[in-house]
Backbone as CSV, one residue per row, in Angstrom:
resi,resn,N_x,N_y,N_z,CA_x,CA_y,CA_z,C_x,C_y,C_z
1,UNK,93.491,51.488,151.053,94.941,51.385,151.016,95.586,52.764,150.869
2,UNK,94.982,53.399,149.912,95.561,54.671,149.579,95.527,55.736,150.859
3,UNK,94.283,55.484,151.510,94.093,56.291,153.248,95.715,55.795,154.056
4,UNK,95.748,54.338,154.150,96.920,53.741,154.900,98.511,54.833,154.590
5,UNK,98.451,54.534,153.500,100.051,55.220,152.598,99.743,56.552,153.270
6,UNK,99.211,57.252,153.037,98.771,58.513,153.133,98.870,58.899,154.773
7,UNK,98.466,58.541,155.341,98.435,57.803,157.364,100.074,57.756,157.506
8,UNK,100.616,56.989,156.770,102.297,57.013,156.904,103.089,57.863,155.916
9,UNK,102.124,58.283,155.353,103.659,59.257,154.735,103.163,60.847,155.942
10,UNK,101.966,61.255,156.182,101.962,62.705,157.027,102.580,62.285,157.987
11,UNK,102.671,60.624,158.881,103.458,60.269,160.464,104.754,60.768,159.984
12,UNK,105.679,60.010,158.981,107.137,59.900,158.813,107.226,61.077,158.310
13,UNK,106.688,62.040,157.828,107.424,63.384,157.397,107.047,64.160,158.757
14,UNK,106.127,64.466,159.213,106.197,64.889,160.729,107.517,64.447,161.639
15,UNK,107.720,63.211,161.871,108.572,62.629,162.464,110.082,63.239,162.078
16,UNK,110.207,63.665,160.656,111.852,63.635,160.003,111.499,65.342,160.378
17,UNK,110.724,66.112,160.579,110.527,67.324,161.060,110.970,67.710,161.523
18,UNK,110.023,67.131,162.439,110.560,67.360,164.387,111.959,67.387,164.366
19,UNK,112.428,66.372,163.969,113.661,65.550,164.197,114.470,66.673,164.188
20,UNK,114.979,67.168,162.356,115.053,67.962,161.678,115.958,69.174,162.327
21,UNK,114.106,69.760,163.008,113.830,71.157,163.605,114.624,71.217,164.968
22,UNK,114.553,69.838,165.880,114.967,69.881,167.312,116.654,70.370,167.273
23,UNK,117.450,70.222,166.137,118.701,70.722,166.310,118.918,72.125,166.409
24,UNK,118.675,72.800,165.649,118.990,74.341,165.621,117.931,75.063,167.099
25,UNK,117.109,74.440,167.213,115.778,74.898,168.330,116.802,74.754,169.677
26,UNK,117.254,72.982,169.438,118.459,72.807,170.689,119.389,74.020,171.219
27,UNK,120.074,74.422,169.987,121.242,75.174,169.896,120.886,76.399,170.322
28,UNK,119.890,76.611,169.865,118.967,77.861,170.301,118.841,78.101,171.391
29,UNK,117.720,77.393,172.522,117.326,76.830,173.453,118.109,76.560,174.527
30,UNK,119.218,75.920,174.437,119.613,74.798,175.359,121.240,74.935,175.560
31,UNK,121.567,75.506,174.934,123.100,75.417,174.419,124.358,74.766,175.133
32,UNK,123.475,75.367,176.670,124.888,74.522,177.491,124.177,73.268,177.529
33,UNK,123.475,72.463,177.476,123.388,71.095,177.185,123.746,70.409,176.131
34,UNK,123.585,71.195,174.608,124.337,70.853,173.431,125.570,71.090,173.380
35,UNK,126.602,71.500,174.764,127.870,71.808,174.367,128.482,70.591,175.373
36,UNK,127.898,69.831,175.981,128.448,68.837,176.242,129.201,67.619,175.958
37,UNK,130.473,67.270,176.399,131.025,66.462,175.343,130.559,64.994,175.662
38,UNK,130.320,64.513,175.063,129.993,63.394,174.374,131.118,62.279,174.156
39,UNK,131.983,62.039,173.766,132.737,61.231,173.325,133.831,61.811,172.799
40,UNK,135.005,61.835,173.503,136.165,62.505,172.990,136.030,64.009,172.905
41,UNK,136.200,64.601,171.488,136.061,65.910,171.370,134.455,66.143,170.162
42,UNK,133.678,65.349,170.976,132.435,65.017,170.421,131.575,65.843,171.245
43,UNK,130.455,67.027,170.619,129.423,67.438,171.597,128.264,66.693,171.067
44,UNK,126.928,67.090,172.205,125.801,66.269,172.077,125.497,66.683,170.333
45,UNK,125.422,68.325,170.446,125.197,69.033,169.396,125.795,67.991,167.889
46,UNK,126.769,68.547,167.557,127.242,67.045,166.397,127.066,65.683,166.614
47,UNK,127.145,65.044,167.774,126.298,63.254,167.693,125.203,63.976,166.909
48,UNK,124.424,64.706,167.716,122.991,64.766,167.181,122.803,64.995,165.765
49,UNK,123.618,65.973,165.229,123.796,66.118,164.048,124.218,65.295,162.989
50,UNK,124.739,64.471,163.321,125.462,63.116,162.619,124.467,62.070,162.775
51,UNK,123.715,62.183,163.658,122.708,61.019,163.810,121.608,61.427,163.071
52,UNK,121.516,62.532,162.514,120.272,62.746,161.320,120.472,61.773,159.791
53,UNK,121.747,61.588,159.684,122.420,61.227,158.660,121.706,59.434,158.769
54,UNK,121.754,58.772,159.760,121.191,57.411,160.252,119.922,57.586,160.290
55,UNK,119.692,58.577,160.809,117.684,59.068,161.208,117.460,59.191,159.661
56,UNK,117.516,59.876,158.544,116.998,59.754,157.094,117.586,58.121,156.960
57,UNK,118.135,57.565,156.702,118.486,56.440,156.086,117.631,55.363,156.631
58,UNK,117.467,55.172,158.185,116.607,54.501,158.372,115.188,54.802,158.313
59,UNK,114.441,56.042,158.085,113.063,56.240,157.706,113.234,56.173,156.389
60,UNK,114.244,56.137,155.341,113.839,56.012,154.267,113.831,54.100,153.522
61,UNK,114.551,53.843,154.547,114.473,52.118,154.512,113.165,51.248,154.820
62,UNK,112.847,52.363,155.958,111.323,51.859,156.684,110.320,52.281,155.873
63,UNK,110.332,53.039,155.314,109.116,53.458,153.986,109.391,52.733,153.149
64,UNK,110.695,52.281,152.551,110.368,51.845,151.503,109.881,50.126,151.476
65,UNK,109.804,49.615,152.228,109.492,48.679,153.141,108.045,48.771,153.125
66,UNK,107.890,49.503,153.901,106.315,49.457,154.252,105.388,49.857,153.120
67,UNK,105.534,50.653,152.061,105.019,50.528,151.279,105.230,49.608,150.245
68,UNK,106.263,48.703,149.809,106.220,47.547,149.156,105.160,47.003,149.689
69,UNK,105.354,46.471,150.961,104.486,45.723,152.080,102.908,45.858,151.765
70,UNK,102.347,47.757,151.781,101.097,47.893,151.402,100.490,47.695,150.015
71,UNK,101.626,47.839,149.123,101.253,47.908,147.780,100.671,46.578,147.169
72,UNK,101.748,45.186,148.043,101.549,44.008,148.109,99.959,43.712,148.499
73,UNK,99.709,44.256,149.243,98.565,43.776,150.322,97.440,44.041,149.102
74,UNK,97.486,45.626,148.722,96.543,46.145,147.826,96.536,45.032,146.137
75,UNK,97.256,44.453,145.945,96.610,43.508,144.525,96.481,42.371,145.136
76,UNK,96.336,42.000,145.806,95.604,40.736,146.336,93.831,40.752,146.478
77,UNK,93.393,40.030,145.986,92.085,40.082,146.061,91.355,39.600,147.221
């Protein structure tokens, strides 16, 4: 069990990484694609940025989830 947890916590912190890292790398990188507007006076750059705010909330919903889930599994005989 403890291998399992361990299996998902290096995936989901990799994952919130990447995530993380791909904005400023974007901005870096890419810029006239992050300066595209988006929605009103919305660029990709801020959606994206605002969508980190949903991206933590839902990996931290999904962990906490899934490890109830494993912890469950583990006292069962």
């Amino acid at each position: 069990m403890m291998e399992r947890k361990k299996r998902w916590q290096v995936t989901l912190t990799l994952f919130f990484f990447l995530y993380f890292i791909s904005l400023p790398l974007l901005i870096i990188l890419a810029p006239s694609v992050m300066s595209v507007t988006v929605m009103g006076p919305l660029s990709l750059a801020w959606v994206m940025a605002l969508s980190q705010f949903a991206m933590i909330g839902g990996v931290s919903i999904f962990y906490y989830y899934l490890m109830k889930k494993l912890e469950s599994e583990g006292e069962q005989p």
